[in-house]
PyMOL commands that place a pseudoatom at each C-alpha (Angstrom):
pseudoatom trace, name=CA, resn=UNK, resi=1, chain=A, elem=C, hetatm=0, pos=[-45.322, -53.338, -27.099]
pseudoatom trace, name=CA, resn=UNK, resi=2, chain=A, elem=C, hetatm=0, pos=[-44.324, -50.924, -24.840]
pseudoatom trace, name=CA, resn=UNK, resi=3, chain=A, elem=C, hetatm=0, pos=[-40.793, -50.167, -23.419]
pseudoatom trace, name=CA, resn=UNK, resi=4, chain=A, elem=C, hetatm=0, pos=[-40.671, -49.313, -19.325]
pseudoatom trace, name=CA, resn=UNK, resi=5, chain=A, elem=C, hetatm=0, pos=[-37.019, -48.344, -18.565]
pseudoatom trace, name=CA, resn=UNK, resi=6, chain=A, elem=C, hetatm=0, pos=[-35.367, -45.453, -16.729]
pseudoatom trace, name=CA, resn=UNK, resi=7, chain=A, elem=C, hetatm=0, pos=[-31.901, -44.688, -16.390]
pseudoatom trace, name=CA, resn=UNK, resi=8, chain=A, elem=C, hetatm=0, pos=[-31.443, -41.627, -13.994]
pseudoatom trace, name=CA, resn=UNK, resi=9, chain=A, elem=C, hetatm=0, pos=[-27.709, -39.972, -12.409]
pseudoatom trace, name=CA, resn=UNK, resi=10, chain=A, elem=C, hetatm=0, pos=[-27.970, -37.443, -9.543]
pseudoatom trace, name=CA, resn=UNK, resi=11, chain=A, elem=C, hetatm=0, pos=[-27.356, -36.450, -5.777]
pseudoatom trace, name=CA, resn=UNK, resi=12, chain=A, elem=C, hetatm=0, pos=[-29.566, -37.848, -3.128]
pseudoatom trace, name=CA, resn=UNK, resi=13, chain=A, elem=C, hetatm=0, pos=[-31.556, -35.507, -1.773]
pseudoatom trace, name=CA, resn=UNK, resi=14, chain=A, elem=C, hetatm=0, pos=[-31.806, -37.319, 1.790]
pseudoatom trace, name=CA, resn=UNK, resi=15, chain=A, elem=C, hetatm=0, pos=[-30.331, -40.453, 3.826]
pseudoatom trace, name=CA, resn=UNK, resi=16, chain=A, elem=C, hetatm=0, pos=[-32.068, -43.211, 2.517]
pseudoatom trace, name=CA, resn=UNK, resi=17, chain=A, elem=C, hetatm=0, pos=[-34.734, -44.991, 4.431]
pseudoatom trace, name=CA, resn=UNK, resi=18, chain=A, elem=C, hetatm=0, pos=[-34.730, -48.748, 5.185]
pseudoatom trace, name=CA, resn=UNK, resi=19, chain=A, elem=C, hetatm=0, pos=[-38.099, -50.249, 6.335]
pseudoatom trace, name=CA, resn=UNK, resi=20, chain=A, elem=C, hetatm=0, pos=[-39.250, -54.124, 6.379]
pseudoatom trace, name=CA, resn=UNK, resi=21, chain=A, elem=C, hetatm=0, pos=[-43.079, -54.745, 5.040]
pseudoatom trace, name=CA, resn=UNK, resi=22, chain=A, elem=C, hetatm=0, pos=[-44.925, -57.432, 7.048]
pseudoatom trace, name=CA, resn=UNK, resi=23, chain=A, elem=C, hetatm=0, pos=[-43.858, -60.128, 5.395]
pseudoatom trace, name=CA, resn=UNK, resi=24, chain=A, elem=C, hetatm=0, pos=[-40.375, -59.211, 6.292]
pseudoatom trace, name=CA, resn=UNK, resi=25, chain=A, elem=C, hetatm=0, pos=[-39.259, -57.708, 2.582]
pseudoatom trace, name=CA, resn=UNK, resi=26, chain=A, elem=C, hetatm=0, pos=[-36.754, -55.106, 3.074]
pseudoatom trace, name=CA, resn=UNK, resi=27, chain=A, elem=C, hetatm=0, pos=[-37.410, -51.923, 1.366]
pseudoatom trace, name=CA, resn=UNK, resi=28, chain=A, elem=C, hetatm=0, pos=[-35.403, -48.827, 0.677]
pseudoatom trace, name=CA, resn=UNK, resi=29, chain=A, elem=C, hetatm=0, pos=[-36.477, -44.772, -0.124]
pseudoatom trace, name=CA, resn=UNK, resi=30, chain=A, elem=C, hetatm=0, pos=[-34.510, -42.748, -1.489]
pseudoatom trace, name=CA, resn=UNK, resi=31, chain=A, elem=C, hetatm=0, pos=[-34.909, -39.248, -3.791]
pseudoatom trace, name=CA, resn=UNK, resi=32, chain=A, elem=C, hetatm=0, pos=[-32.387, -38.226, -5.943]
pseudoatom trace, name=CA, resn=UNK, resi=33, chain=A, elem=C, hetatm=0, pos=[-32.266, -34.961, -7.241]
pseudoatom trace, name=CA, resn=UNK, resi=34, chain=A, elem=C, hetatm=0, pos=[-31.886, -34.085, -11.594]
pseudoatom trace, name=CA, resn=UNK, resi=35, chain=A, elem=C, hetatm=0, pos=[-31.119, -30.839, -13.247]
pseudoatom trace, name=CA, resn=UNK, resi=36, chain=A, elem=C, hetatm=0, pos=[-32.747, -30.088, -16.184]
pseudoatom trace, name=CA, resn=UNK, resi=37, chain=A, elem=C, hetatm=0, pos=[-31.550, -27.113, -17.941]
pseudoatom trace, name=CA, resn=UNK, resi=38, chain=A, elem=C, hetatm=0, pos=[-33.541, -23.993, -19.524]
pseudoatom trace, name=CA, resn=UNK, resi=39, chain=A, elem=C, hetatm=0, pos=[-32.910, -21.042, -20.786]
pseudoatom trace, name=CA, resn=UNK, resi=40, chain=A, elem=C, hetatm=0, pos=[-34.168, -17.828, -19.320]
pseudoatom trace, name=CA, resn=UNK, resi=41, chain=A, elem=C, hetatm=0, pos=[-36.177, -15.640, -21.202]
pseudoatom trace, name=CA, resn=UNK, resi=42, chain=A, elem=C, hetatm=0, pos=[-35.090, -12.018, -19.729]
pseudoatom trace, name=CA, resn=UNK, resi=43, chain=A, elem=C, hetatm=0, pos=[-31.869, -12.859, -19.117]
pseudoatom trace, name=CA, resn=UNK, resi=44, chain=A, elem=C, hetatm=0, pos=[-30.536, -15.254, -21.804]
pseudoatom trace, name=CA, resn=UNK, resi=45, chain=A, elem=C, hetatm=0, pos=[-28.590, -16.911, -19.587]
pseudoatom trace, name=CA, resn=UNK, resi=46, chain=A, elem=C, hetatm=0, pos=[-29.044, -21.065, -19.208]
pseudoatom trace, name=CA, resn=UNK, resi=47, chain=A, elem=C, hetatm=0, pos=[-30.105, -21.908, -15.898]
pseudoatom trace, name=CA, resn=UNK, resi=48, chain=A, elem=C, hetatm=0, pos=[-30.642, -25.269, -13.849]
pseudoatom trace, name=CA, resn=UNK, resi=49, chain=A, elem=C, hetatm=0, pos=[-33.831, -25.882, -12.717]
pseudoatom trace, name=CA, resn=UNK, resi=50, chain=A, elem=C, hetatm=0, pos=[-33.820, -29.445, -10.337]
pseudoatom trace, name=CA, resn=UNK, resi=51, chain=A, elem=C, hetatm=0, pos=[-36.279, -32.233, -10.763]
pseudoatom trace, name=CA, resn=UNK, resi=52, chain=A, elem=C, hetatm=0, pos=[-36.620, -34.430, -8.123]
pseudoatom trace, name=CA, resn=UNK, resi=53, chain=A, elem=C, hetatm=0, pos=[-37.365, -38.124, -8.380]
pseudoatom trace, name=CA, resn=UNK, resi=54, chain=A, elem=C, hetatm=0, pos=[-38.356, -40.857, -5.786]
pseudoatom trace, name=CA, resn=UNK, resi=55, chain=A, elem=C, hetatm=0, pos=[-36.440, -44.237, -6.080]
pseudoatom trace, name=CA, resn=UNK, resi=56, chain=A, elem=C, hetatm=0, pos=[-37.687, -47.434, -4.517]
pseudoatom trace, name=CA, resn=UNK, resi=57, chain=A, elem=C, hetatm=0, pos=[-35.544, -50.317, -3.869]
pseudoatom trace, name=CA, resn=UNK, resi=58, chain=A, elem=C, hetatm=0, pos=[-36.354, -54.119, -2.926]
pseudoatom trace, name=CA, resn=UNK, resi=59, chain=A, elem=C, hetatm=0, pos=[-34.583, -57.367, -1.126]
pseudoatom trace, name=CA, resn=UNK, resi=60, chain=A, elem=C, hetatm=0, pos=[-31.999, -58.304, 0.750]
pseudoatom trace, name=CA, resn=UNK, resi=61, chain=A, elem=C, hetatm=0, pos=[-30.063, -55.658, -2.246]
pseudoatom trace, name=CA, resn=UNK, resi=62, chain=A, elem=C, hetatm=0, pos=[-31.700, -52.744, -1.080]
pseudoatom trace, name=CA, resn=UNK, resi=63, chain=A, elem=C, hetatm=0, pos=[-30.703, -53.493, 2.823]
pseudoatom trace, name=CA, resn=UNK, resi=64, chain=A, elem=C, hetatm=0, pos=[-26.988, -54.303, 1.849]
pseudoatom trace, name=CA, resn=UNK, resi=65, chain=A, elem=C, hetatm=0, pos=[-27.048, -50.426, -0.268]
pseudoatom trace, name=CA, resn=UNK, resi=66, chain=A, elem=C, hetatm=0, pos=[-28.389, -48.885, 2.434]
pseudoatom trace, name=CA, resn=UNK, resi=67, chain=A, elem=C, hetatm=0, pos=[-24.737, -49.048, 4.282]
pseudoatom trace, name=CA, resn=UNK, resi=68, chain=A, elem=C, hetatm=0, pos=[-23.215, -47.353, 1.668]
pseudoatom trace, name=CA, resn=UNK, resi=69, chain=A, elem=C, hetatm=0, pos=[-25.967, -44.533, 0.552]
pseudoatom trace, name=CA, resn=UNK, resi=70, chain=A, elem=C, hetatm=0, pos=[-26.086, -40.709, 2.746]
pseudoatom trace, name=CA, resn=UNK, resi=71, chain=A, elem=C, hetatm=0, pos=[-27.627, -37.481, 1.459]
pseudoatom trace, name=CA, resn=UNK, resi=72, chain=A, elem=C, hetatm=0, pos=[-25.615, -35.860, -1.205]
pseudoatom trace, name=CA, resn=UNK, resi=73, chain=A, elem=C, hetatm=0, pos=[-24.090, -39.286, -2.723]
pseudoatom trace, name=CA, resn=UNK, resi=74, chain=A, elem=C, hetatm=0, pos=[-23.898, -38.822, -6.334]
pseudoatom trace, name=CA, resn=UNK, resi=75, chain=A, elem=C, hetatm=0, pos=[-25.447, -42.338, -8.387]
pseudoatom trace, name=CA, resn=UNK, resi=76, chain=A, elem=C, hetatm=0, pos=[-26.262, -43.633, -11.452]
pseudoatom trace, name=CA, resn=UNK, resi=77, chain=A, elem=C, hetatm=0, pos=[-30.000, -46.096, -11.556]
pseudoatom trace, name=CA, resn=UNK, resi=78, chain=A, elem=C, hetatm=0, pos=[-31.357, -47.867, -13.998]
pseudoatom trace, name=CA, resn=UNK, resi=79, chain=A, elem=C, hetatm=0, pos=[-35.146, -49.019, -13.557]
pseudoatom trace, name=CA, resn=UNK, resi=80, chain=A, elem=C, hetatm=0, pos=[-39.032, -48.845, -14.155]
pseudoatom trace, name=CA, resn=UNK, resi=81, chain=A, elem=C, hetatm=0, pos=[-41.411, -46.254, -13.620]
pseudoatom trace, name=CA, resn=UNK, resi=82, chain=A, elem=C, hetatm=0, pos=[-44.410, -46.808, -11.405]
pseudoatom trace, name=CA, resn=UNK, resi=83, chain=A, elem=C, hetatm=0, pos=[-47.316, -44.748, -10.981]
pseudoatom trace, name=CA, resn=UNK, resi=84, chain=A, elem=C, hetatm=0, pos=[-49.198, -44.706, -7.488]
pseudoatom trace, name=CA, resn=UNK, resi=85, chain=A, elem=C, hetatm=0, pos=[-52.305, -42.806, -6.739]
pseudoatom trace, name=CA, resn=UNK, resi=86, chain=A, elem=C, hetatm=0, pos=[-54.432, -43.052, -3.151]
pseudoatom trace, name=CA, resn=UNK, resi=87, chain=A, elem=C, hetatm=0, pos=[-56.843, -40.514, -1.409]
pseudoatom trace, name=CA, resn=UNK, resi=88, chain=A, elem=C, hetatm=0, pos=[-55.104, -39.028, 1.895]
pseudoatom trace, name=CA, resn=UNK, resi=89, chain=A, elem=C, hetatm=0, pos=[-58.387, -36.612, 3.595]
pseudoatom trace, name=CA, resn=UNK, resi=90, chain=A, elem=C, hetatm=0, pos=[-60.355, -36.817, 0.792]
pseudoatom trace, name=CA, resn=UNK, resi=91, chain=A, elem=C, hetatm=0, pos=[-57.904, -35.447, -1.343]
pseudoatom trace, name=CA, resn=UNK, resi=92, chain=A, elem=C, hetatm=0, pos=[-56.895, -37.816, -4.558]
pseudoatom trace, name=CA, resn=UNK, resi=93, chain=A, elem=C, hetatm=0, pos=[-53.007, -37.962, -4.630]
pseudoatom trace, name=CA, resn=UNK, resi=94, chain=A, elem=C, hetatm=0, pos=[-50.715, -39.783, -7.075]
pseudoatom trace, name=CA, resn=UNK, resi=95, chain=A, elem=C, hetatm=0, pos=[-46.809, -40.145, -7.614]
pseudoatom trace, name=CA, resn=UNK, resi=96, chain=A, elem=C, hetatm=0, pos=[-44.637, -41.404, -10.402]
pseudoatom trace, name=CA, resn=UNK, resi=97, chain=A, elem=C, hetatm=0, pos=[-41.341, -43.447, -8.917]
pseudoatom trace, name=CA, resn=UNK, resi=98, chain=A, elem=C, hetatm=0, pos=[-38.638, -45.453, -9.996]
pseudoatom trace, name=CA, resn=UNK, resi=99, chain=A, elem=C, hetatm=0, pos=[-38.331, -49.061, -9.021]
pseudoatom trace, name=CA, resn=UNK, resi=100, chain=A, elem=C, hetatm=0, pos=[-34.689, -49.286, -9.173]
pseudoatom trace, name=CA, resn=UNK, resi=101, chain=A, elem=C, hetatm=0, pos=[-33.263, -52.373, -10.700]
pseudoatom trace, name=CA, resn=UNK, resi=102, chain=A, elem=C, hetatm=0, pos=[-29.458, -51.476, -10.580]
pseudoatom trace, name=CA, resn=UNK, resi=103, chain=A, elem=C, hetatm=0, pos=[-27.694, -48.541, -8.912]
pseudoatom trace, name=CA, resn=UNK, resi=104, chain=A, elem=C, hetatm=0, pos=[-23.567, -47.340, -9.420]
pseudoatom trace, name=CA, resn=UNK, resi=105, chain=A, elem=C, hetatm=0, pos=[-22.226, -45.943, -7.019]
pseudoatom trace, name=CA, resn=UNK, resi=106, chain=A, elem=C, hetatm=0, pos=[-20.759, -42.403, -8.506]
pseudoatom trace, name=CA, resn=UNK, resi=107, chain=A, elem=C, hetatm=0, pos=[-19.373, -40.690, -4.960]
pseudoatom trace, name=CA, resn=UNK, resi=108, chain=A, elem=C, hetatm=0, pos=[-17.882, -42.688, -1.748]
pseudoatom trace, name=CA, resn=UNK, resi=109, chain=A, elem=C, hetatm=0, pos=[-18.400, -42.100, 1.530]
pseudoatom trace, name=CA, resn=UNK, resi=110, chain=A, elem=C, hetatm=0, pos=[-14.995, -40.484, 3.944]
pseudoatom trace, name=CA, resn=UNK, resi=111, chain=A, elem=C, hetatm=0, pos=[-14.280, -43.158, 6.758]
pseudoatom trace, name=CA, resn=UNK, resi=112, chain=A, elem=C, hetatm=0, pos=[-13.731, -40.648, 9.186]
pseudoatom trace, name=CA, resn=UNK, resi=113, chain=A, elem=C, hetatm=0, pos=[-16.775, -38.152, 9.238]
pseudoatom trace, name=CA, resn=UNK, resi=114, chain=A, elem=C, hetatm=0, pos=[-19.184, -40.107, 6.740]
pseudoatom trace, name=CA, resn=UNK, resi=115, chain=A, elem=C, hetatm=0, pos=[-18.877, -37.004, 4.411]
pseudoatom trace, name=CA, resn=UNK, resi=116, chain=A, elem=C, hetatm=0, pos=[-19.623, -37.401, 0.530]
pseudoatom trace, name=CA, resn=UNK, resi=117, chain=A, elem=C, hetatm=0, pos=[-16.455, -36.937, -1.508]
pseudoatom trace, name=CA, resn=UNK, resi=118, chain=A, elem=C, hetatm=0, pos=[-17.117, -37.326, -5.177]
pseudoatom trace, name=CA, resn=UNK, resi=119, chain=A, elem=C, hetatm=0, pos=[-14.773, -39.570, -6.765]
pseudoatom trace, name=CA, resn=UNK, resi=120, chain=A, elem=C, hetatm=0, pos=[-14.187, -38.525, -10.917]
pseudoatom trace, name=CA, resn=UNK, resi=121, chain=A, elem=C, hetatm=0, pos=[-12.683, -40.904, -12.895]
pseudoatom trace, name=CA, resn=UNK, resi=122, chain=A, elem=C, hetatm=0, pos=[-8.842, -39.580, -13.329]
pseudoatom trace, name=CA, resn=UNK, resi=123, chain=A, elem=C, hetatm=0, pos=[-7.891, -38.710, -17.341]
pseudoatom trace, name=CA, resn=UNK, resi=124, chain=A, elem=C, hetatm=0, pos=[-5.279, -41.156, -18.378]
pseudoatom trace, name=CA, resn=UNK, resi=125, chain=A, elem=C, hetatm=0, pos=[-1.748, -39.587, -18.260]
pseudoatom trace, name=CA, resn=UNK, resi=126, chain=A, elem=C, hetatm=0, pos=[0.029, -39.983, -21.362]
pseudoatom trace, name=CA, resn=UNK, resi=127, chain=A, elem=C, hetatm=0, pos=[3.918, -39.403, -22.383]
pseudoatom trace, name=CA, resn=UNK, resi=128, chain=A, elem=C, hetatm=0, pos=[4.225, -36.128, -24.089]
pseudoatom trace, name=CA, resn=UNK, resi=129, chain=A, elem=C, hetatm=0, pos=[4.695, -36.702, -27.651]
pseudoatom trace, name=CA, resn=UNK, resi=130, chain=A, elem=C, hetatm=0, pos=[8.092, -35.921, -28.813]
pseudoatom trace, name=CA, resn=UNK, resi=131, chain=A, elem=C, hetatm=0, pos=[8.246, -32.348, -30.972]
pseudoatom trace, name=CA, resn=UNK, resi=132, chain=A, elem=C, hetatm=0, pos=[8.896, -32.450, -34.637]
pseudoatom trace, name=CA, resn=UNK, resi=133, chain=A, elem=C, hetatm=0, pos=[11.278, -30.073, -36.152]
pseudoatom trace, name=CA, resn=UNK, resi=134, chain=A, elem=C, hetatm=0, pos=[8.965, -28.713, -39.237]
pseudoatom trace, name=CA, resn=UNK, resi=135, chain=A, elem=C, hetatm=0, pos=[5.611, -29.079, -39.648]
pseudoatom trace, name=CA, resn=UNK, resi=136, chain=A, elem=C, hetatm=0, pos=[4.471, -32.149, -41.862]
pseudoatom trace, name=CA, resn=UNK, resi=137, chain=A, elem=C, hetatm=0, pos=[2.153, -31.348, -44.844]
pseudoatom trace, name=CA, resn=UNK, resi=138, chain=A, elem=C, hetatm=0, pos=[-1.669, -33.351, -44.183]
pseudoatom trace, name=CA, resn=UNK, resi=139, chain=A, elem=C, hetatm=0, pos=[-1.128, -35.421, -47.976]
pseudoatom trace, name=CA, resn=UNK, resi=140, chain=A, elem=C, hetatm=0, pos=[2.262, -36.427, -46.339]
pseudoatom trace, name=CA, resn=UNK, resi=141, chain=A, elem=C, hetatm=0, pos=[0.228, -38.498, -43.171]
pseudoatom trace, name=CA, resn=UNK, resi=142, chain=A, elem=C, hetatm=0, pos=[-2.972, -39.246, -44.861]
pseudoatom trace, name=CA, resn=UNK, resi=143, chain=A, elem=C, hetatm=0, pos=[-2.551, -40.464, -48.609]
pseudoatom trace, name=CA, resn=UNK, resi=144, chain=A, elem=C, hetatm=0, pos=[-1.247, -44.282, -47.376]
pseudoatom trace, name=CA, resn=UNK, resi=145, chain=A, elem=C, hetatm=0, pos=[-4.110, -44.562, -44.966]
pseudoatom trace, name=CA, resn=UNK, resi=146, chain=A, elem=C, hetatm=0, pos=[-7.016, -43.729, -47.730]
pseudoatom trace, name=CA, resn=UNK, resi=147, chain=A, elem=C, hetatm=0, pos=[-8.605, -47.205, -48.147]
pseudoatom trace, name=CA, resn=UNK, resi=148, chain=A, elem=C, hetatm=0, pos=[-9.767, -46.134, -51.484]
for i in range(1, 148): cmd.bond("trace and resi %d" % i, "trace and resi %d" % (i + 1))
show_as sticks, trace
zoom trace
């Protein structure tokens, strides 16, 4: 048995593109854009280096995301891979893509100018914890909570 699933987060690298097959199927295009990083050998320095991956999207799903997807939006997809190969003027040409299954939406879009802002989940905010006068000695907290 063999296990097919991808799970990919990055930036789109264009505005998706929504186009209906013959039989009326809507389907979406989209690349999204990876770093991977590497170390460089004269410098020492880490460096990104960006991979870029097609993403393929089906049904009335993929025409509803289309609304909300523009270059630069940062999301997380979960999928298959799928490998496509055809001749194009007698040259033999192949791809790997992912068929995206579910997609998160990690950025929204600004109402006014349809610009990207990225969206980070805010740290909790917690209530400063009150000072203690002297320091207390680490057999003083731990030696009750020792289960053995």
């Amino acid at each position: 048995m063999s296990i097919n699933r991808v799970l990919v987060t990055g930036n789109l690298t264009r505005d998706p593109e929504l186009r209906a097959t013959q039989s009326g199927s809507q389907v979406l295009s989209f690349g999204i854009a990876v770093n991977d990083r590497r170390k460089n050998q004269q410098t020492g320095e880490w460096e990104d280096y960006p991979n870029f991956v097609d993403c393929t999207m089906f049904g009335t799903r993929a025409e509803k995301i289309a609304n909300y997807l523009a270059k630069g939006s940062k999301v997380a997809i979960e999928g298959k891979l799928r490998y496509s190969s055809w001749e194009r003027d007698g040259e033999r040409r192949s791809k790997l893509e992912v068929i995206v299954d579910e997609i998160e939406f990690m950025s929204r879009r600004d109402e006014q100018g349809g610009a990207v802002i990225s969206t980070p989940v805010p740290a909790p905010v917690r209530p400063a914890a009150p000072r203690q006068a002297a320091p207390v000695a680490a057999a003083e907290v731990y030696d009750e909570d020792i289960p053995f």
